[in-house]
DSSP file (Angstrom, degrees, kcal/mol; ACC not computed):
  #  RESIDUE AA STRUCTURE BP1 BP2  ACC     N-H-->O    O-->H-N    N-H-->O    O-->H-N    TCO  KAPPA ALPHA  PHI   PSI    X-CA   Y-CA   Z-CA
    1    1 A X              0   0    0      0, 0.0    52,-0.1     0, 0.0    48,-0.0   0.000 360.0 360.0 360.0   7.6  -30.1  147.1  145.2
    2    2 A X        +     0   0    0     50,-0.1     2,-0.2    62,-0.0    16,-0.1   0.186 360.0 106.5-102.2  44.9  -33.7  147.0  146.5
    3    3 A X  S    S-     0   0    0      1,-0.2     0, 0.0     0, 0.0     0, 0.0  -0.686  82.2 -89.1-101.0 165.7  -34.4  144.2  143.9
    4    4 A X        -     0   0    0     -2,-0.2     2,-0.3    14,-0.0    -1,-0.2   0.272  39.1-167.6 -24.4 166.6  -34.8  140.4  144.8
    5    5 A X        -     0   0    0     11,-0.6     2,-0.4     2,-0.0     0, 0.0  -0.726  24.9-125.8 178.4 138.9  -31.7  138.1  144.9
    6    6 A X        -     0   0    0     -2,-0.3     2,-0.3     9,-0.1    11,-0.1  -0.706  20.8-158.6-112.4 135.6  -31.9  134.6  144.9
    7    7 A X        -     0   0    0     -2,-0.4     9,-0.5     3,-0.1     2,-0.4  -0.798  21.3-136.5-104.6 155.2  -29.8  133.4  148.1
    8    8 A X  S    S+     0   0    0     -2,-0.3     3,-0.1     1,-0.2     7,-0.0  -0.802  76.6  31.8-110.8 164.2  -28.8  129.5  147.3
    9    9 A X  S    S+     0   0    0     -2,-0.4     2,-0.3     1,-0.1    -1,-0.2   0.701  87.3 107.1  58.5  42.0  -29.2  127.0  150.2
   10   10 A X  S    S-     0   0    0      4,-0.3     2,-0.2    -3,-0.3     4,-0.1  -0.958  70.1  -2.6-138.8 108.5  -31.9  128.2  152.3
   11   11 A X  S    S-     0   0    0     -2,-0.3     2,-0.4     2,-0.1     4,-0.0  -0.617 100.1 -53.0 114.9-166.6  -35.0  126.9  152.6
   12   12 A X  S    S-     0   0    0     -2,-0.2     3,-0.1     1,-0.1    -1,-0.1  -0.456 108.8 -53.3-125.2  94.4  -36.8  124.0  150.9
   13   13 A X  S    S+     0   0    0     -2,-0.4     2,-0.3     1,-0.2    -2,-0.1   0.452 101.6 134.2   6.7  42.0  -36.1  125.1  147.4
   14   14 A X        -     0   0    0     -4,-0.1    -4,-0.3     1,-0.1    -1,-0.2  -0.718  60.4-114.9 -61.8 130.3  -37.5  128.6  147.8
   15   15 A X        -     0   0    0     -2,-0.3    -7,-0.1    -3,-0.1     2,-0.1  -0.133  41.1 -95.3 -64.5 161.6  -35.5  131.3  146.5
   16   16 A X        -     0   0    0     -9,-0.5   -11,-0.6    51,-0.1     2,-0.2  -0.582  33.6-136.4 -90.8 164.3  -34.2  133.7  149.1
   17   17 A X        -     0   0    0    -13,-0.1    50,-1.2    -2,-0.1     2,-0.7  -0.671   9.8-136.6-118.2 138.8  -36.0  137.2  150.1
   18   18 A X  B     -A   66   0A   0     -2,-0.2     2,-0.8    48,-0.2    48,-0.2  -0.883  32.2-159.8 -94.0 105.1  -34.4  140.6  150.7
   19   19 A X        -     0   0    0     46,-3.9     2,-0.3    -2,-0.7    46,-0.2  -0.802  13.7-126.8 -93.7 118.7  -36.5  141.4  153.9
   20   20 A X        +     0   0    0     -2,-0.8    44,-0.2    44,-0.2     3,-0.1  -0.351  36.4 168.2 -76.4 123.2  -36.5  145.3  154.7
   21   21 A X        -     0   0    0     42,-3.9     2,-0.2    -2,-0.3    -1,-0.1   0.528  50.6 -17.2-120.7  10.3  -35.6  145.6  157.8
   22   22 A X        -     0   0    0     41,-0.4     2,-0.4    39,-0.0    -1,-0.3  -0.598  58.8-169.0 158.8 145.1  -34.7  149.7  158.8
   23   23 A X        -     0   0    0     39,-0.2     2,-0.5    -2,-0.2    39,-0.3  -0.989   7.5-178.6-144.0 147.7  -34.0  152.8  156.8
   24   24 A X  E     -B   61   0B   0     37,-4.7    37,-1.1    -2,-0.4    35,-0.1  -0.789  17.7-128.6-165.0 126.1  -32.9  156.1  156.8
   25   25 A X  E     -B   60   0B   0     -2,-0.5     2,-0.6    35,-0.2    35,-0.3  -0.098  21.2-169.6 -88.3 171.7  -32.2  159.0  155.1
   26   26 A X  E     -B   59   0B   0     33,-2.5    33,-1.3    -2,-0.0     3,-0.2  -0.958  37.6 -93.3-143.2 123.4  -29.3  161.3  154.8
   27   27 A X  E     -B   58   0B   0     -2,-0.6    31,-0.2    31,-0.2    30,-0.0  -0.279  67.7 -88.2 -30.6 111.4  -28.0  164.4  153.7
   28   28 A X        +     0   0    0     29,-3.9     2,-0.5    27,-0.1    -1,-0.1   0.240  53.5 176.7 -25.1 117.9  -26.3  163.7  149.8
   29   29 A X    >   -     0   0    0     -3,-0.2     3,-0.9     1,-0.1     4,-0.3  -0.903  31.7-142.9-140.5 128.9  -22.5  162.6  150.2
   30   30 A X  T >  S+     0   0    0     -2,-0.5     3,-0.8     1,-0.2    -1,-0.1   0.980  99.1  46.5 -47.9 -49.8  -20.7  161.7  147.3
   31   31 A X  T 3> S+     0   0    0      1,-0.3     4,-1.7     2,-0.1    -1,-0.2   0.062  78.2  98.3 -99.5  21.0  -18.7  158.8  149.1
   32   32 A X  H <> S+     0   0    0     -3,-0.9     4,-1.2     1,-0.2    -1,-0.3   0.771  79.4  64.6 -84.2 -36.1  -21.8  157.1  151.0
   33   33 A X  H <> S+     0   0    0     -3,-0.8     4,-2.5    -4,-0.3    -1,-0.2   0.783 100.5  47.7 -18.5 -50.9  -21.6  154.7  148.2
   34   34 A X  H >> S+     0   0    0      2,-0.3     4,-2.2     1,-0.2     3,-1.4   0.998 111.5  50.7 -75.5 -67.5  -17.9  153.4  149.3
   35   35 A X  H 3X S+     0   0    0     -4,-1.7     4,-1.8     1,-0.3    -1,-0.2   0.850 109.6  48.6 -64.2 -31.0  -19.1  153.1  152.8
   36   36 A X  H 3X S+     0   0    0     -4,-1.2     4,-0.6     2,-0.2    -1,-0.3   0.891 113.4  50.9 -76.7 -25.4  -22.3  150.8  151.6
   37   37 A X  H <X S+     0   0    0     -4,-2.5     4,-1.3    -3,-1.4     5,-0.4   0.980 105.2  56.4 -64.2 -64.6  -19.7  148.7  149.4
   38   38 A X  H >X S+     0   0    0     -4,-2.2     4,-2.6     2,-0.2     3,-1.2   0.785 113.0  36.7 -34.7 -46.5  -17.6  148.3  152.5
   39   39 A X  H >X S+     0   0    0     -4,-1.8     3,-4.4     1,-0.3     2,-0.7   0.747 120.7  52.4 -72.8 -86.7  -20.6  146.6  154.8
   40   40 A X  H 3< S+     0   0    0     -4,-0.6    -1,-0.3     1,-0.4    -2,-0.2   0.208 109.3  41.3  11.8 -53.5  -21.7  145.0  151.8
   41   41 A X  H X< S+     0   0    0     -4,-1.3     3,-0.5    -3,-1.2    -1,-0.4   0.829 124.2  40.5 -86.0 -47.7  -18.5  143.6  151.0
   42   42 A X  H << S+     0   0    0     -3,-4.4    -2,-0.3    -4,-2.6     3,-0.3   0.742 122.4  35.3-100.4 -28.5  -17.7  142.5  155.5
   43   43 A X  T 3<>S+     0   0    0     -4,-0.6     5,-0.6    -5,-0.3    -1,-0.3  -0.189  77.5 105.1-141.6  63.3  -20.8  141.4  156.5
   44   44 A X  T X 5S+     0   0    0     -3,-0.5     3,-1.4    -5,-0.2    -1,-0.1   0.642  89.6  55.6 -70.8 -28.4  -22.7  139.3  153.4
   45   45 A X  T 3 5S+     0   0    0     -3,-0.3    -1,-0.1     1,-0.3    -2,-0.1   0.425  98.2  65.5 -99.6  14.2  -21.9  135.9  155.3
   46   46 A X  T 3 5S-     0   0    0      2,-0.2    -1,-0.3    -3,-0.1    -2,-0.1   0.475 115.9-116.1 -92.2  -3.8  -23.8  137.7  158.4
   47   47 A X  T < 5S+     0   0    0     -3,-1.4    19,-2.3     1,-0.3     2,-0.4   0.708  78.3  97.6  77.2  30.5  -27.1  137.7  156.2
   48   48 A X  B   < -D   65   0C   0     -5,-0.6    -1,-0.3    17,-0.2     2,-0.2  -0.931  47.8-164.8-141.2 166.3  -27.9  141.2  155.7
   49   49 A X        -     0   0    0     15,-1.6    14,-0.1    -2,-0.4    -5,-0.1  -0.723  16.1-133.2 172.1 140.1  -27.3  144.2  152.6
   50   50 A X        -     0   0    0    -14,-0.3     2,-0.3    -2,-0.2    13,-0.2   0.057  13.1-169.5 -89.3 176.6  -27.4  147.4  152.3
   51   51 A X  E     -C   62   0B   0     11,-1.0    11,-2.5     9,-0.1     2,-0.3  -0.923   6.6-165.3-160.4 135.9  -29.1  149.3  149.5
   52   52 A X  E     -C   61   0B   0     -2,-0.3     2,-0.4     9,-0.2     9,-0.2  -0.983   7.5-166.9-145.8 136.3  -28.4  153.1  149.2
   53   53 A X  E     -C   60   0B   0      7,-0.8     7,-2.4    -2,-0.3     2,-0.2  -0.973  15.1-138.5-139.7 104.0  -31.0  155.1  146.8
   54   54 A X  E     +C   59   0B   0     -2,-0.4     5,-0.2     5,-0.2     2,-0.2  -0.557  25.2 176.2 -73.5 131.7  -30.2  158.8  145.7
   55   55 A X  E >   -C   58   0B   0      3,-2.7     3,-1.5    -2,-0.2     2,-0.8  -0.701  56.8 -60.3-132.4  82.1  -33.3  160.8  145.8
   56   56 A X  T 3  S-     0   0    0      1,-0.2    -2,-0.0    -2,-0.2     0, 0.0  -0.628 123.2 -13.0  82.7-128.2  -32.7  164.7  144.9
   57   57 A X  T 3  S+     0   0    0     -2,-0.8   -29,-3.9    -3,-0.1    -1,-0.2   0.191 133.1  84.9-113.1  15.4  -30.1  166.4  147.5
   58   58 A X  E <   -BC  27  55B   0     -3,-1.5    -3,-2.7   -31,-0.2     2,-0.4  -0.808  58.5-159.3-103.1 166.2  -30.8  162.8  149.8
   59   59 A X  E     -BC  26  54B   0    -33,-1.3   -33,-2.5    -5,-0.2     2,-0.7  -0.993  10.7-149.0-128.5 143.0  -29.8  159.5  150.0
   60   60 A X  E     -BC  25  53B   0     -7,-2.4    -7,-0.8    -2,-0.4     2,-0.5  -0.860   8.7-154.7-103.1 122.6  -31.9  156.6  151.7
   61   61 A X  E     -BC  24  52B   0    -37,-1.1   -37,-4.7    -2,-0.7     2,-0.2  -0.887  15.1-161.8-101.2 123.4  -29.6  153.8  153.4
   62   62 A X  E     - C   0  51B   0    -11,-2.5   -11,-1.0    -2,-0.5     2,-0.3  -0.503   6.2-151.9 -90.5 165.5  -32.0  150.3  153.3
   63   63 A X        -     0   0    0     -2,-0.2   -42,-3.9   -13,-0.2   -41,-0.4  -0.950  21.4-170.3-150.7 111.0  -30.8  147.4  155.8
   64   64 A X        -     0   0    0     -2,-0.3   -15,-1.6   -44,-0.2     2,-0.4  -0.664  18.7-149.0-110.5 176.5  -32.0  144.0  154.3
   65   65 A X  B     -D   48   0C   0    -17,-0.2   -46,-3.9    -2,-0.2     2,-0.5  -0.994  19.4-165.2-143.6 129.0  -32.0  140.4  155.8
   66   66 A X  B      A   18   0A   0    -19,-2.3   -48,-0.2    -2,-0.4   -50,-0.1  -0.933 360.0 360.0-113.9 140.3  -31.6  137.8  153.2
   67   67 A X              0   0    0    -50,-1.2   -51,-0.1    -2,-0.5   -49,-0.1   0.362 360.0 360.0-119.6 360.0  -32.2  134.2  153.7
């Protein structure tokens, strides 16, 4: 999820940007996945998406801003 993603209808045909905007890391949980689909899923038409990145016995939760 930390890749690029072209947003349509923003701009003056520039593709849209995933802008990092806060992160944070966590103690592993299997089911931290589920809970980044949920936001993912309820607040895409708010401009933002989450990105969750397993590192070892952590996970890092990103907070993007897409335009």
């Amino acid at each position: 999820m930390d890749e690029r993603q072209q947003a349509g209808g923003h701009g003056e045909g520039e593709k849209g940007k995933l802008v990092l905007i806060a992160s944070r890391t966590f103690s592993s949980w299997p089911e931290m996945y589920r809970v980044v689909d949920f936001l993912n899923k309820n607040l895409k038409d708010k401009g933002v998406m989450f990105g969750l990145t397993k590192k070892e016995d952590e996970m890092i939760l990103s907070v993007y801003e897409f335009s």
